[in-house]
KEGUZA-776926 format. One line per field, with one value per atom (N, C-alpha, C, CB): chain; x, y, z. Coordinates in steps of 0.2 Angstrom, whole numbers, plus 5000, padded with zeros to 4 digits. Glycine has a CB too. Example, Ala and Ser with C-alpha at 12.3 -4.5 7.8 and 13.67 -1.06 7.14 Angstrom:
BEGIN
unit c(A | A | A | A | A | A | A | A);
u c(5066 | 5062 | 5066 | 5057 | 5064 | 5068 | 5064 | 5070);
v c(4972 | 4978 | 4984 | 4978 | 4989 | 4995 | 5000 | 4997);
w c(5039 | 5039 | 5039 | 5045 | 5035 | 5036 | 5039 | 5029);
//
This chain:
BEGIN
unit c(A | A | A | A | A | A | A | A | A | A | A | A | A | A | A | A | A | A | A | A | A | A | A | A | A | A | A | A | A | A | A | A | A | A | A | A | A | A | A | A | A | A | A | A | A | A | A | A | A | A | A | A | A | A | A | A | A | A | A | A | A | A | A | A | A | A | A | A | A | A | A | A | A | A | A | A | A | A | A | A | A | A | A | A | A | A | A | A | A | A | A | A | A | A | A | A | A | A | A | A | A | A | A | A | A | A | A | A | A | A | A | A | A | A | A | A | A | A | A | A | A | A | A | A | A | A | A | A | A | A | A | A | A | A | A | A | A | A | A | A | A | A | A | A | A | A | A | A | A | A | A | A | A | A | A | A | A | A | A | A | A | A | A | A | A | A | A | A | A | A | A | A | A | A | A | A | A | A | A | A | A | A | A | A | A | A | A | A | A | A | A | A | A | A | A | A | A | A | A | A | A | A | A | A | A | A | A | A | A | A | A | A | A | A | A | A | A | A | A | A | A | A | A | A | A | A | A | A | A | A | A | A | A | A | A | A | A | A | A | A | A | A | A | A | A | A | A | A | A | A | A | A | A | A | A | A | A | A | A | A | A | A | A | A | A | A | A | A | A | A | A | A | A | A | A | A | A | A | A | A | A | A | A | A | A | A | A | A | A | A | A | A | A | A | A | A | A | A | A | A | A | A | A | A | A | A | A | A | A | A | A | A | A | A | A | A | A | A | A | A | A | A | A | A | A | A | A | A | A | A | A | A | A | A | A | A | A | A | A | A | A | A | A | A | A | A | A | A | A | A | A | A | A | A | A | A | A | A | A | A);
u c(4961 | 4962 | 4965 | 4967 | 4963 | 4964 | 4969 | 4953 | 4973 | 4979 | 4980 | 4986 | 4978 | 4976 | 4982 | 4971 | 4987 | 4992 | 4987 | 4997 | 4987 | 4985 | 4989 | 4982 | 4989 | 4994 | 4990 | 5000 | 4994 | 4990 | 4991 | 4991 | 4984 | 4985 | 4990 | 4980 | 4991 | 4999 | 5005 | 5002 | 5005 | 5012 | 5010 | 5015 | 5008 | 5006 | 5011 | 5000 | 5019 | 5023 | 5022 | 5027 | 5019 | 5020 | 5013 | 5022 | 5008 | 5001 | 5003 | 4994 | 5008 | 5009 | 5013 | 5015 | 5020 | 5025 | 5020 | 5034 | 5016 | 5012 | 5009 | 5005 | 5003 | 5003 | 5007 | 5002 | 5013 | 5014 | 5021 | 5016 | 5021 | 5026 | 5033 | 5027 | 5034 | 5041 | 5043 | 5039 | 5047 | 5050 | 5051 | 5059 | 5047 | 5046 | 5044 | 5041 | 5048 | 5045 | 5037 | 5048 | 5036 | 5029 | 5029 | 5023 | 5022 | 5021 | 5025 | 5011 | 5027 | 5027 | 5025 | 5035 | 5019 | 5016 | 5016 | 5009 | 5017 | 5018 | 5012 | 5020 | 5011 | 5006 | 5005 | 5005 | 4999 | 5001 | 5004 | 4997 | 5003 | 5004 | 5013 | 4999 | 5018 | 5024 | 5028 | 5027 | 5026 | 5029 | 5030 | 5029 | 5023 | 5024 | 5024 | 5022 | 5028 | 5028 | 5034 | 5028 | 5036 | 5041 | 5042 | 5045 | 5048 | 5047 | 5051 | 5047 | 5050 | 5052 | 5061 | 5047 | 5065 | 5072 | 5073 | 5076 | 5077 | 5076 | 5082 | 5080 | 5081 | 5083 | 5081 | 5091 | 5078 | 5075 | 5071 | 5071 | 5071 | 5065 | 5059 | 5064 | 5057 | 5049 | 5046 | 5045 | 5047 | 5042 | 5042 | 5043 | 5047 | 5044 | 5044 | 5047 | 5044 | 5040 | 5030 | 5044 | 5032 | 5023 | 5020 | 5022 | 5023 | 5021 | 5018 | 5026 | 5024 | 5021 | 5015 | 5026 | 5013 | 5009 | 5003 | 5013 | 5004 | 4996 | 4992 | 4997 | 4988 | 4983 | 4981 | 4978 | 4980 | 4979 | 4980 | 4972 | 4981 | 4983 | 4976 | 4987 | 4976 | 4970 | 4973 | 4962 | 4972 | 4974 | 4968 | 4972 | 4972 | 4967 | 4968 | 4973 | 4962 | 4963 | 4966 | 4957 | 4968 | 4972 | 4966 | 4977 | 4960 | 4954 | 4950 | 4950 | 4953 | 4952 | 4957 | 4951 | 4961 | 4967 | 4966 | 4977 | 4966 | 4965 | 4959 | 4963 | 4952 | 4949 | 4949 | 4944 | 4953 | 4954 | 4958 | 4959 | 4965 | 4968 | 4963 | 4969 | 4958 | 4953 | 4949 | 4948 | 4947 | 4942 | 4945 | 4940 | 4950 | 4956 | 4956 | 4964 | 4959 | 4955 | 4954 | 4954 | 4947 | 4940 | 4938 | 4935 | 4938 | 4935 | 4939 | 4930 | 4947 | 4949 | 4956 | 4953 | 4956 | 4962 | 4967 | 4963 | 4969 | 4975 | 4977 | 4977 | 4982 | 4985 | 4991 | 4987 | 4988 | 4991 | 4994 | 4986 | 4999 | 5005 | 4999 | 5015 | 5002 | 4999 | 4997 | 5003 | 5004 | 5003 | 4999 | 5013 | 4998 | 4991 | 4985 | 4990 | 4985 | 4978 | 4976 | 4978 | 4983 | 4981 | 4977 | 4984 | 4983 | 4979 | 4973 | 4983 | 4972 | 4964 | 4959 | 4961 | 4961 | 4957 | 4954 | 4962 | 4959 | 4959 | 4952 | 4966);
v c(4970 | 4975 | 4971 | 4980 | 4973 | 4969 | 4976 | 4966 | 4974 | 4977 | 4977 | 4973 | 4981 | 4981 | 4983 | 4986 | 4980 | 4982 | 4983 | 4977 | 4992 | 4994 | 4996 | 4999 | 4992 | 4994 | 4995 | 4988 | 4999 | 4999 | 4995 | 5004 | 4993 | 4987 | 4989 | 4986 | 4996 | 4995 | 4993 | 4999 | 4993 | 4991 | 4983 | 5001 | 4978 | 4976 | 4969 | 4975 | 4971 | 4967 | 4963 | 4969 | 4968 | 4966 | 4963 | 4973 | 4963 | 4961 | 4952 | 4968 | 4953 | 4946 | 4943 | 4947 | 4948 | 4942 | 4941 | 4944 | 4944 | 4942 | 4935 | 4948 | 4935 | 4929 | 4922 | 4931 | 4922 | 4917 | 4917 | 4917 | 4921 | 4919 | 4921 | 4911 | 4923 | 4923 | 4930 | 4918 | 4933 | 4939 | 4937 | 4941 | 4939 | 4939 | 4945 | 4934 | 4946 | 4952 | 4953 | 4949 | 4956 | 4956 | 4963 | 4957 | 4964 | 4970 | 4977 | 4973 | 4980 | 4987 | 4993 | 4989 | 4996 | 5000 | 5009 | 4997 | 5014 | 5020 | 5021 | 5027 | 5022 | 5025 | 5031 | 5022 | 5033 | 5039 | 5038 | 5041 | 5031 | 5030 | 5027 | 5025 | 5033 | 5031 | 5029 | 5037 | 5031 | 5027 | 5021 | 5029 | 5018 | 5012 | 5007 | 5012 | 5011 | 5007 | 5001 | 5013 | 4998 | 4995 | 4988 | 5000 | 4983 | 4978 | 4979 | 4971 | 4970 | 4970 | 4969 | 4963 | 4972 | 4969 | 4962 | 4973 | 4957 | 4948 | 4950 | 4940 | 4949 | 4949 | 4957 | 4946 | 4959 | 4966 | 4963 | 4971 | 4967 | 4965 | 4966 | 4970 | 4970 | 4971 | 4965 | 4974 | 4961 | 4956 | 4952 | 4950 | 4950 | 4947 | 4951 | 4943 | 4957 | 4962 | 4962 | 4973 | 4963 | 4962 | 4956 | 4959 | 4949 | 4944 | 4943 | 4939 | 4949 | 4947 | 4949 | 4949 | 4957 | 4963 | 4963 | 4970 | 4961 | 4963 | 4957 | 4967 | 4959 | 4954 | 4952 | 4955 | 4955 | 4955 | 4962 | 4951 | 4960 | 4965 | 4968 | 4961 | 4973 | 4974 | 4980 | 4975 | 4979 | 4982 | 4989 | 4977 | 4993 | 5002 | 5002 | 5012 | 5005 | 5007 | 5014 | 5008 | 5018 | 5022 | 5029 | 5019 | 5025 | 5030 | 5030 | 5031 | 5027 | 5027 | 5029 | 5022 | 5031 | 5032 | 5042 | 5025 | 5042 | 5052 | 5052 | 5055 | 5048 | 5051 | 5054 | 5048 | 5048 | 5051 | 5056 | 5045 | 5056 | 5064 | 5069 | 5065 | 5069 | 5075 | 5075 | 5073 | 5070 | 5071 | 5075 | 5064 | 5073 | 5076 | 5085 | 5073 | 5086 | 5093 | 5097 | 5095 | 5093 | 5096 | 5098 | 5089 | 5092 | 5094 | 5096 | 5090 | 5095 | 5101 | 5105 | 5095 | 5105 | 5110 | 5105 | 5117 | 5099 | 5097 | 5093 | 5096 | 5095 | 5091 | 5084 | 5094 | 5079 | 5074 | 5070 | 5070 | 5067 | 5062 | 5057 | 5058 | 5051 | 5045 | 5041 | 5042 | 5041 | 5032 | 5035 | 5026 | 5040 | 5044 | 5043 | 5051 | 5044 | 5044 | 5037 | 5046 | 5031 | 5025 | 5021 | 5023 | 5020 | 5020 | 5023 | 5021 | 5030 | 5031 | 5027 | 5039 | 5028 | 5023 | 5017 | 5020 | 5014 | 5008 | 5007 | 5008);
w c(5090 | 5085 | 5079 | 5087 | 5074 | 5067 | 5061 | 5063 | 5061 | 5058 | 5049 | 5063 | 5045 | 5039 | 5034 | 5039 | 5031 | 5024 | 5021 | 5019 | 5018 | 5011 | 5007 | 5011 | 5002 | 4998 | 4990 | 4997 | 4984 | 4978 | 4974 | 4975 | 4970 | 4964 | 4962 | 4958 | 4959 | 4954 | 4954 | 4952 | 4960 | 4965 | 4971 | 4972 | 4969 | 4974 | 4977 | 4972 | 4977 | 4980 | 4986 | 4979 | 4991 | 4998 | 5000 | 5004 | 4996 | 4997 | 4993 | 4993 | 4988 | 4984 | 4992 | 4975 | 4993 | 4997 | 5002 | 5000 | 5005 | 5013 | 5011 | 5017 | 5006 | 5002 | 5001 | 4997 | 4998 | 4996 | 5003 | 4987 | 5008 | 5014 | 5011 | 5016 | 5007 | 5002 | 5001 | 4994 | 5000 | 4997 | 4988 | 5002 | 4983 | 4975 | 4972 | 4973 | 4969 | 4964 | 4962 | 4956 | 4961 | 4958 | 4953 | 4965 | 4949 | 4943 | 4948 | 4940 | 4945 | 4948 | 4943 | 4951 | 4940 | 4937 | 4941 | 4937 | 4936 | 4941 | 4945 | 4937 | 4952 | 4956 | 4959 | 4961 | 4962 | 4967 | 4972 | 4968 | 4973 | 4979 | 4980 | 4982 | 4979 | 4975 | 4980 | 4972 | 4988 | 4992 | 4995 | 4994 | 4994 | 4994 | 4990 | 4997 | 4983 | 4977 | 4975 | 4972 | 4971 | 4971 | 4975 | 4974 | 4974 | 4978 | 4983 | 4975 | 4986 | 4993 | 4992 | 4997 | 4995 | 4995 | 4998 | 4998 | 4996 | 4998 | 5005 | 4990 | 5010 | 5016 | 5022 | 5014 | 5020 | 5024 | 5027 | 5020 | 5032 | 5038 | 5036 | 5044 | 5031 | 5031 | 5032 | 5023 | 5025 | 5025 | 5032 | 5020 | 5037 | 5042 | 5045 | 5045 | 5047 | 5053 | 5049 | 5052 | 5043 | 5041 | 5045 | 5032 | 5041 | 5043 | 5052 | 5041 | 5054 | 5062 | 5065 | 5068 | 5061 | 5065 | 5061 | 5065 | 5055 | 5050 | 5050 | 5041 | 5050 | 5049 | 5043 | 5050 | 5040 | 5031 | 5026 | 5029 | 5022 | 5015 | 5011 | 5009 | 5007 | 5004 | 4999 | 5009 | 4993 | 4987 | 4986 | 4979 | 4984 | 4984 | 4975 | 4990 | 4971 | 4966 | 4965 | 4963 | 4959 | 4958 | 4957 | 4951 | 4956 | 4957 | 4962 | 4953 | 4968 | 4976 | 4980 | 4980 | 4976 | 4980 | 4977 | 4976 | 4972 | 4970 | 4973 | 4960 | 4975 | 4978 | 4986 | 4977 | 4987 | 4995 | 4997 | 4999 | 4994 | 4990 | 4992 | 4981 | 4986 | 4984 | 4992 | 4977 | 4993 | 4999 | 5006 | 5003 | 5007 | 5011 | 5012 | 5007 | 5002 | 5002 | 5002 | 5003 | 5000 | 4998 | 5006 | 4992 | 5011 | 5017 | 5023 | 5020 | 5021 | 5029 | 5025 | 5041 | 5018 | 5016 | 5016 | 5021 | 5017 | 5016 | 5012 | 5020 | 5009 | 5005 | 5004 | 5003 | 5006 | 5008 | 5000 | 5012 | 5003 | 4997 | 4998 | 5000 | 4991 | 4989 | 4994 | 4984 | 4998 | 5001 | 5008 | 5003 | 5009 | 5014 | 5012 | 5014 | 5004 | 5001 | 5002 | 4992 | 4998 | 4999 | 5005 | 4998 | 5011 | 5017 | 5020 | 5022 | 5016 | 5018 | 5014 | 5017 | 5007 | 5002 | 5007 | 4996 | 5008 | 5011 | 5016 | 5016);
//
């Protein structure tokens, strides 16, 4: 099984720190995907829990991330948050 971080271009701190190994700032731009926007705090678990379980990262557009939204529904009625939309995008 291969374990996928989706995170959004606008916010893409945790897809930067998995990259360079390091907890760093990175852009933060408003998204839909609001929850998992923002950077990483320097001594939190995220980043080494990431580092242990995901395989790799991969950035969602802000107009793949409304589409998945819409597809959601458009085909069974439900209304899902951003960072849903995003990991569907994904």
């Amino acid at each position: 099984m291969e374990i996928v971080g989706v995170l959004p271009a606008f916010s893409p701190a945790m897809h930067i720190c998995m990259k360079v190994g390091k907890t760093i700032d990175g852009p933060v731009k408003s998204t839909l995907s609001d929850g998992t926007a923002g950077n990483v705090e320097p001594g939190s678990m995220t980043l080494p829990l990431c580092q242990k379980v995901v395989d790799k990262t991969i950035l969602t557009s802000e107009e793949e991330i409304g589409d998945a939204m819409r597809l959601m529904n458009k085909k069974f009625g439900v209304t899902i948050e951003g960072a849903a939309g995003c990991a569907l995008a994904g």
